[in-house]
N, C-alpha and C positions, 0 to 999 in steps of 0.2 A: 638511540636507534631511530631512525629514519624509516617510514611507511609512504608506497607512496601506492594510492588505492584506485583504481579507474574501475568506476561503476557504471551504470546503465544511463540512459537519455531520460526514458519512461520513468515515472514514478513507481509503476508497481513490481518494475525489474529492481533499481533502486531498495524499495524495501525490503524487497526479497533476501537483496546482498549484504542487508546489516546483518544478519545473522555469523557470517562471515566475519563481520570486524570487531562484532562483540566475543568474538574467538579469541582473535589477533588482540584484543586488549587486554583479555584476563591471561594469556601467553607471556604477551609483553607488555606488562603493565607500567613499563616506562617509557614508551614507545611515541615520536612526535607523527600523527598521524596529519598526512596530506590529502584530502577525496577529489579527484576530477569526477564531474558528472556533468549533467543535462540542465540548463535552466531550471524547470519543472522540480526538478527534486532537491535543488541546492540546497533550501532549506530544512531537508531531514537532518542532516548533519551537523547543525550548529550548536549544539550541546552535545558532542562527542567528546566524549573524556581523553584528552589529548592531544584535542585539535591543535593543529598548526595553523590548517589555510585550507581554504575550498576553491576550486579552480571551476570557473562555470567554463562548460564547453559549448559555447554556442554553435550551431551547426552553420558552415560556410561553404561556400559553391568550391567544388574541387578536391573534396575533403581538407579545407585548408586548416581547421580547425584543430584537425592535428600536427599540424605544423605549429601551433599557436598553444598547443600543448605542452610539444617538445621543447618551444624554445622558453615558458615557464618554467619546465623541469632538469633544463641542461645543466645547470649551474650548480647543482647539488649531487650530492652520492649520494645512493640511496642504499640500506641494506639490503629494503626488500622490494622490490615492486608487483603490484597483483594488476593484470590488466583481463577484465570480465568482458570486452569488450571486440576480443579479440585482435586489435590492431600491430602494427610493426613496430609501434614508440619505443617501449622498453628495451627494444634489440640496440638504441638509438642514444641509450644511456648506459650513467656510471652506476651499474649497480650491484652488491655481493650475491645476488639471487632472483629470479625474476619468476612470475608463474602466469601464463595466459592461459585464458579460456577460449577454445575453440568457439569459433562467431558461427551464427547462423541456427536456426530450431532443429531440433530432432527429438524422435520420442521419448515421455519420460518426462516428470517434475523436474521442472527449472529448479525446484530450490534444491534436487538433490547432485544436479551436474552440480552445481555451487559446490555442494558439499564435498564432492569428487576432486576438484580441484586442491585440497588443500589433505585429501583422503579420509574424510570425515562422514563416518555412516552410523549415524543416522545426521543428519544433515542439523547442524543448528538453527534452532528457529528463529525467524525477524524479531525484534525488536523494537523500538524507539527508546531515545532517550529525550526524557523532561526537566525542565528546567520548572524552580520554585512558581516563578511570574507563568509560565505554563499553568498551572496545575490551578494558580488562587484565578487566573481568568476563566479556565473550565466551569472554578466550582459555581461563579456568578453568571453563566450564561448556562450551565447544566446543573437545576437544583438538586439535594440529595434527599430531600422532603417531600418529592413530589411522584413518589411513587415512583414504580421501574419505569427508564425512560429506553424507547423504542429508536432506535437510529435507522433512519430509511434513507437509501443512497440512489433515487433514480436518474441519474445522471452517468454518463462514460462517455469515449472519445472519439468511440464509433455507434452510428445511431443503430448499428446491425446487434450492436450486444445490451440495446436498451426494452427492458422489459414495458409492455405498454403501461402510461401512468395513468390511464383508464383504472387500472386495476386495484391500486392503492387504495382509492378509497374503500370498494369492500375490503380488503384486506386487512385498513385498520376496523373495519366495523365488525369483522369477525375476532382479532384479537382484542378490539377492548371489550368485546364480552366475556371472552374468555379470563382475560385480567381486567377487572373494570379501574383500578387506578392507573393502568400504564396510560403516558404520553407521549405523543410521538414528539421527533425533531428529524429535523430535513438538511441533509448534507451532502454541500455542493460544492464545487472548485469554484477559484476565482475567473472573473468575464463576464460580459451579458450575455455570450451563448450556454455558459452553466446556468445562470439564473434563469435564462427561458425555459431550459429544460424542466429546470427542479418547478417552475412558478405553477405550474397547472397541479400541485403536490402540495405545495404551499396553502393553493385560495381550496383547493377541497378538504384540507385539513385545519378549519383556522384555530386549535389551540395547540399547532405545533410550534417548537422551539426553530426560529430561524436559525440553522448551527453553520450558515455556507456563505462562502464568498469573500468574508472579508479577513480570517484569519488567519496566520501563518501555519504549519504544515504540523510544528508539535503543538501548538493552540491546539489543533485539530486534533490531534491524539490524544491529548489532554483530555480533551472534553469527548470524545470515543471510548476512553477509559474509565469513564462515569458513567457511560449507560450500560442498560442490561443485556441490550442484544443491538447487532448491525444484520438487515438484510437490504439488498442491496444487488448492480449489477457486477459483471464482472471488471475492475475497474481497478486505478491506483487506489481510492479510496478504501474498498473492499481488503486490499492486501493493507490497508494501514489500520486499518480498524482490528484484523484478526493480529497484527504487529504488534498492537496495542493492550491485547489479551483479554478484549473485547468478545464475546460468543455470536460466531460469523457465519450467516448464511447467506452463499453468494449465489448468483442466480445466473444459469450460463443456457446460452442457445447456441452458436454460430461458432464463437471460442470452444478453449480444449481444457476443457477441467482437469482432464489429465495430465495436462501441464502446467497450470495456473493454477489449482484449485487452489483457495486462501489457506495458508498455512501458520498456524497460532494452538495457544493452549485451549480454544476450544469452538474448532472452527468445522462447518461442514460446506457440501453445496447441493443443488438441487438442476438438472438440466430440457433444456426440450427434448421430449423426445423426438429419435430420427438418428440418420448417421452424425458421429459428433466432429464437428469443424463446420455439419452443413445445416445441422438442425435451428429451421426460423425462433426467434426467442418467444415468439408472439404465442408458440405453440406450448411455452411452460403454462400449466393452467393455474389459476387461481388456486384450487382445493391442494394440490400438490404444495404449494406455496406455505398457505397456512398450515399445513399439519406439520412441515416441519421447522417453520419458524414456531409454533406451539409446542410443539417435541422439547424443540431445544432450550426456550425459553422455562418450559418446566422443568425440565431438566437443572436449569442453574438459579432456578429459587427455590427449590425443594431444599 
């Protein structure tokens, strides 16, 4: 049996949709899975049990990209086709069943339209899948002897959903009292515009763990799944961290928690106040912050 998967651009739509194909694998668990996605995210998939092939969509002027889609996927019959993405492709192929998701935002959790699609409620949660060489680079770049380690994500892709990084520093100064062995580590995407972001996070934290930049996407999840908690803007990162079954506090101003908020086994969020879509982030306070990255954090070492 033949899959053939068209996921999101974004990362954090992407992680969103594994939840999804970790359906579709314990379904049909003999099943040669195809993923079309977005540069950005290509590499969640590469320890997918069943891969066949990952088709990077790069975007091109005209929408030609799905033309460049189609003519990768002409040549096959597919049993199933899922397109998340809302396009015409699949109408355009040989296939015994096809399922699209209506394109464009409307209200309501993104991961639960997901789930809608295939009639599944309560909606399967994200996932990642890791690979051995994942898991032994976490454990040398994320120690497990070093007391609970702190994952701080000030970075995202609009500066509108970035929490000021003024603030981090009280932030850690208020939790490592309250936990005097936790350590932080600081995680960022790859770039010099992540690394500018995250760097003012960095030089005011200096016994953080550098965890950003240079690793690949389950590296990343790997070593997210060794700390004790992620907070964090609203961001790819944030939905990969709670994927990872990491304890996730994401932090939303401008965005719609009620369509994003991080979704995992133990994931919450915290927002500015104000109407939501319009609320500055700037206005999430510090004390609001801490009590419930403290909440939760006690929460999962009690």
């Amino acid at each position: 049996m033949r899959i053939l998967f068209i996921t999101a651009t974004r990362l954090g739509d992407a992680v969103l949709s594994t939840g999804l194909l970790a359906h579709l694998i314990r379904t049909y668990p003999n099943a040669r899975f195809t993923i079309a996605c977005g540069p950005v995210a290509a590499g969640l998939f590469q320890n997918l049990p069943g891969l066949e092939r990952v088709i990077v969509m790069t975007k091109r002027t005209h929408d030609r990209h799905w033309l460049d889609l189609w003519k990768a996927c002409v040549g096959q019959k597919w049993d199933l086709a899922i397109d998340l993405r809302g396009s015409a492709t699949t109408f355009f192929l040989r296939t015994r069943k096809r399922l699209i998701m209506r394109g464009g935002r409307r209200p309501g959790l993104r991961l639960s339209h997901l789930g809608q699609l295939l009639r599944l409620s309560p909606p399967p949660m994200p996932t990642v899948w890791l690979s051995e060489a994942d898991k032994t680079l976490a454990s040398q770049v994320i120690p497990s002897d070093a007391g609970p380690i702190i994952a701080l994500g000030p970075t995202a892709n609009w500066t509108g959903k970035i929490w000021p990084t003024d603030r981090y520093l009280p932030l850690w100064a208020e939790l490592s009292r309250q936990f005097p062995t936790a350590r932080p580590a600081i995680f960022y995407g790859p770039g010099e515009q992540e690394r500018a972001l995250a760097l003012p996070v960095l030089q005011a934290l200096p016994n953080a763990i550098d965890a950003g930049g240079r690793f690949s996407l389950t590296q990343v999840a790997a070593m997210l799944a060794r700390c004790s908690l992620f907070i964090g803007n609203d961001s790819g990162l944030m939905h990969l961290a709670a994927a990872a079954g990491t304890p996730t506090l994401g932090l939303f101003g401008p965005s719609r928690a009620s369509e994003y908020a991080p979704s995992g086994r133990c994931a919450t969020w915290v927002a500015a106040p104000g109407p939501e879509g319009e609320a500055p982030i700037a206005g999430l306070s510090l004390a609001v912050v801490v009590q419930a990255a403290s909440t939760l954090l006690a929460e999962t070492q009690s």
